[in-house]
Structure formats: C-alpha cells, structure tokens
Backbone as a ProteinNet text record, in pm:
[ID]
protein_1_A
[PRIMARY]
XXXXXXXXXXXXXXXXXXXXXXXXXXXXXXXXXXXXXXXXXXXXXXXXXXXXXXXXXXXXXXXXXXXXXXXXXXXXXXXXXXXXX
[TERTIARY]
-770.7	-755.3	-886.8	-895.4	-994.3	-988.7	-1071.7	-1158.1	-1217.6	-1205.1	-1276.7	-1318.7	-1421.7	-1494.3	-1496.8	-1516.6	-1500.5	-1394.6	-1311.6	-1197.1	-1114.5	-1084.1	-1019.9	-916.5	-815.2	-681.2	-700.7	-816	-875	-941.6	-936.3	-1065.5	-987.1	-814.9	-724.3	-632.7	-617.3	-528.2	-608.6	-742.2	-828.4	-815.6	-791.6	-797.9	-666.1	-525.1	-449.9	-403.8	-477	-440.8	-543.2	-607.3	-666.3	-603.1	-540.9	-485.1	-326	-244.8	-190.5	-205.8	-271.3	-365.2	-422.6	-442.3	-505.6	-400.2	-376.2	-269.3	-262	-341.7	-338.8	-342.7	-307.1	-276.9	-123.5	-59.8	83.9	162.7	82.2	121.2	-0.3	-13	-116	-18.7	-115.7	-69.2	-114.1	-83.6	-169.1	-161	-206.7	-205.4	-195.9	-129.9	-151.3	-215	-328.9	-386	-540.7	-579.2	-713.6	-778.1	-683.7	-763.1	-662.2	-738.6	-654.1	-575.8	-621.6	-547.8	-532.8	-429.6	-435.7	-356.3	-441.3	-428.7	-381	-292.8	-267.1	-277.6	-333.8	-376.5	-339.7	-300.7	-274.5	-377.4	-446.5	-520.9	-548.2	-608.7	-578.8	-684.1	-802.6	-917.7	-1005.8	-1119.6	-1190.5	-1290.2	-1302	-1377.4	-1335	-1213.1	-1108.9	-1108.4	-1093.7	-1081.7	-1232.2	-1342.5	-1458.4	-1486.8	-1435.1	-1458.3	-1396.8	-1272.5	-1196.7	-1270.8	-1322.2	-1365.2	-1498.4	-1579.6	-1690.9	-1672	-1559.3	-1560.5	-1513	-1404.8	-1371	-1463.3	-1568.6	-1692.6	-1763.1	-1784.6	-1865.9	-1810.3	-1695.9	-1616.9	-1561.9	-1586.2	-1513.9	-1589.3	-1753.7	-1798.7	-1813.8	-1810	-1843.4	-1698.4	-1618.5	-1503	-1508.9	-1559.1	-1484.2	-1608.6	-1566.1	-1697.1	-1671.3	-1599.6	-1592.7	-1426.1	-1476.4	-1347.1	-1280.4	-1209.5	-1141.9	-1065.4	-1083.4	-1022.4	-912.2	-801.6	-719.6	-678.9	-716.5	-663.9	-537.1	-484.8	-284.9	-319.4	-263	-256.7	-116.5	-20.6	120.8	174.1	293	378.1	529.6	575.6	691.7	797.9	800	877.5	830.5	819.3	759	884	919.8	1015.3	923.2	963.4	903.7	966.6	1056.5	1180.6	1209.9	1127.5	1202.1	1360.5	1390	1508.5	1455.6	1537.7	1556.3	1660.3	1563.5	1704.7	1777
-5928	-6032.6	-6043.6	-6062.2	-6055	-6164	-6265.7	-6333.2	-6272.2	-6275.9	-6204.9	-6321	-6263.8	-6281	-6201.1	-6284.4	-6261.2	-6130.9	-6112.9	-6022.5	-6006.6	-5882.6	-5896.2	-5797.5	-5813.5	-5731.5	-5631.2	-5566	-5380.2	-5351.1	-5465.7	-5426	-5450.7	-5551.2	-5517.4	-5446.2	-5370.2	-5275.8	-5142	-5125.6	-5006.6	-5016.2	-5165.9	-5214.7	-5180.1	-5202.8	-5151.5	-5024.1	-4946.2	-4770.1	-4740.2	-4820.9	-4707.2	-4734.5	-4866.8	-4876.9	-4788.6	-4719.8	-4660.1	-4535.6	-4487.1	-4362.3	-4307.2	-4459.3	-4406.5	-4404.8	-4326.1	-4299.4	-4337.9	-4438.7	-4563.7	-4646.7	-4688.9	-4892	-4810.3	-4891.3	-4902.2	-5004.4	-5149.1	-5294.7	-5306.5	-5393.6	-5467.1	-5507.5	-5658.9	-5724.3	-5917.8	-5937.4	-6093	-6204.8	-6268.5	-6361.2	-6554.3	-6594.3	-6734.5	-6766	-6905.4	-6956.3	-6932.7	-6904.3	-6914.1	-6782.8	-6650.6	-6561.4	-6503.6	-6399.6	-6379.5	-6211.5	-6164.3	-6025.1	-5970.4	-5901	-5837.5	-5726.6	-5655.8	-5508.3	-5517.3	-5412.5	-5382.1	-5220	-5215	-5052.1	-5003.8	-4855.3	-4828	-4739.3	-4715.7	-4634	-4584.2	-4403.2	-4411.5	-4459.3	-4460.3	-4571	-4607.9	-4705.8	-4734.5	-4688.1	-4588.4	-4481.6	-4522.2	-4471.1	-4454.4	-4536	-4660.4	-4767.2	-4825.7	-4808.6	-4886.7	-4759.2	-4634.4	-4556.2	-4600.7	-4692.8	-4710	-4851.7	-4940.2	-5058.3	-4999.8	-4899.3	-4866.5	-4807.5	-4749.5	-4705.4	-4796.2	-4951.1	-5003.1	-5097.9	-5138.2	-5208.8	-5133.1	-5001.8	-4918	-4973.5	-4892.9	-4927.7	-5024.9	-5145.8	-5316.1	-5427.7	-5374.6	-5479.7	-5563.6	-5553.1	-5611.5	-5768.9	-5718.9	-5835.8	-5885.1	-5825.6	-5846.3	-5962.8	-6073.8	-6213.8	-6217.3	-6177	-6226.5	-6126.4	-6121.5	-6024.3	-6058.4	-6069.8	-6105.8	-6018.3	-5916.8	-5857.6	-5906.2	-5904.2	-5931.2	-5805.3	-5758	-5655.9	-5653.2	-5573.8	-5575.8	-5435.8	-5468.5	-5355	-5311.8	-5383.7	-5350	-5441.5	-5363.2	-5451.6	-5477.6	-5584.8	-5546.4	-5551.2	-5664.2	-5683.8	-5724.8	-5643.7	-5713.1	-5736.9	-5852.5	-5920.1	-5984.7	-5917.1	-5992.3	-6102.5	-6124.7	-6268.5	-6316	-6425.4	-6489.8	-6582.3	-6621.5	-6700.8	-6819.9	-6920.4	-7053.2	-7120.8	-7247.4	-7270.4	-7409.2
-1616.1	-1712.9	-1788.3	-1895.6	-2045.6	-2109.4	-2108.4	-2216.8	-2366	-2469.7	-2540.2	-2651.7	-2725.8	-2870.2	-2948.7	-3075.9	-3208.7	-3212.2	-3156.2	-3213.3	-3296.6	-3379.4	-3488.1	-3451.2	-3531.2	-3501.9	-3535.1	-3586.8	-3541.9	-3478.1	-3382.5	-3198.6	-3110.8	-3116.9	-3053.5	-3078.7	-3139.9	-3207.4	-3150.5	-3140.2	-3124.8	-2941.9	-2887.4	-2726.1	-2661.7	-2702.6	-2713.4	-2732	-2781.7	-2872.8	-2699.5	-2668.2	-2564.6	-2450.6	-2410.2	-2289	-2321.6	-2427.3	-2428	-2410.8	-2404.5	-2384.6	-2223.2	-2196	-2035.8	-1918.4	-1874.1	-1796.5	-1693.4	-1641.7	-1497.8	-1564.4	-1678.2	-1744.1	-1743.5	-1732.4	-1701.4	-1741.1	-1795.8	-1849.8	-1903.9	-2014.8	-2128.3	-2203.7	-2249.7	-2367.1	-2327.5	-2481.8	-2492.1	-2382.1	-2340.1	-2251.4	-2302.8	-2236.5	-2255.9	-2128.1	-2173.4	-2067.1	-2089.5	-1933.4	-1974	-2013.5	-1984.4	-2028.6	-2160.9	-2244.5	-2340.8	-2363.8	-2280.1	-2291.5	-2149.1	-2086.5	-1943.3	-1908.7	-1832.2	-1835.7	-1646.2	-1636	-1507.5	-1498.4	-1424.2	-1410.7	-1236.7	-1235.2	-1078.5	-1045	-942.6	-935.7	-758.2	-757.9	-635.6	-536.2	-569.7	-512.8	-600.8	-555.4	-650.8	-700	-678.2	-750.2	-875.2	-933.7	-1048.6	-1135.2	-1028.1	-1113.8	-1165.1	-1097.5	-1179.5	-1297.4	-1252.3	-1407.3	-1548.3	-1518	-1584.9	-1694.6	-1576.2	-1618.3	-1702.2	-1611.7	-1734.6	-1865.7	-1843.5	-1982.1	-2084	-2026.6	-2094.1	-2144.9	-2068.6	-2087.3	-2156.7	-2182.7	-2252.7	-2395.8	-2434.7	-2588.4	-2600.2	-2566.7	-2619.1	-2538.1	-2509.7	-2501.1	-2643.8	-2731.7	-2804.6	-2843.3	-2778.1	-2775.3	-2631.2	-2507.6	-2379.4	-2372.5	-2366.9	-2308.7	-2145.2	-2101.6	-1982.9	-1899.8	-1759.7	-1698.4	-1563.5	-1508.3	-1340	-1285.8	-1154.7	-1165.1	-1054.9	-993.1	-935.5	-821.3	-700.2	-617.5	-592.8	-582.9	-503.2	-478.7	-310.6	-204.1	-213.4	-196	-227.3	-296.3	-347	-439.9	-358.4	-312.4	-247.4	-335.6	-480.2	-562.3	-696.8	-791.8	-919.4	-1037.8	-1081.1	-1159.2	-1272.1	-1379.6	-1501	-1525.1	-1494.2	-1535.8	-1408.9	-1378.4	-1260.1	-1245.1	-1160.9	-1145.6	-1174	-1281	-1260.2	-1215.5	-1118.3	-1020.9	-1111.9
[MASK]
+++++++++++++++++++++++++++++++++++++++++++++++++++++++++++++++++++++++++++++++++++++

C-alpha cells in the first residue's frame, strides 16, 4: 500500500505501465482510505521481493511519500466481492 505526492496522471500512468510489466504484481490499482494506490505482488522469497521494492523506490520515488507492506503466507480464500448479509 502507497501514499504518494505531487502525482500526476503521467507518474501514474508511467506506475501502472510498470506494475503491468512486472510479472510478480498480479493486482494494482487506486485505493480509498488512507493509502492511495496498492500493489499485490507474489513472490518466491524475499530476496525477490525487496528487489522489486528497490527498483520501485528507485523509479517513483519521486511520488511514493510513504509505503506498508502487508505479509500473507497463505491465501486460503481471496473474494473480491464479499457477501452481504
């Protein structure tokens, strides 16, 4: 999950074009709440994954103010649409 500054819709458009591109993001897109953009990525250890974060910190620090990352060891069920009762 991503906080960002001063972003313009050709530093998310350029943020986007790369999480389509990298072949462990698997979900991205805008966020409501407190953070504003979030990326889910799979990876097979963390080796992988802090390469991933450096490079994304390399090319979009200039929007990324702030980052959280969230671990998941397994997934037993992921539902984009939950039930309302």
């Amino acid at each position: 999950m991503l906080k960002t500054q001063n972003i313009t819709e050709e530093r998310k458009r350029d943020f986007f074009n790369y999480c389509k591109n990298q072949p462990n993001i698997w979900f991205f897109d805008v966020a409501l709440g407190a953070f504003d953009l979030e990326v889910n990525a799979e990876v097979e250890d963390i080796t992988k994954f802090r390469e991933i974060m450096a490079e994304i910190k390399e090319n979009f620090s200039d929007i990324i103010k702030e980052y959280y990352i969230l671990n998941m060891w397994k997934v037993y069920k992921f539902n984009f649409y939950p039930m309302v009762v």
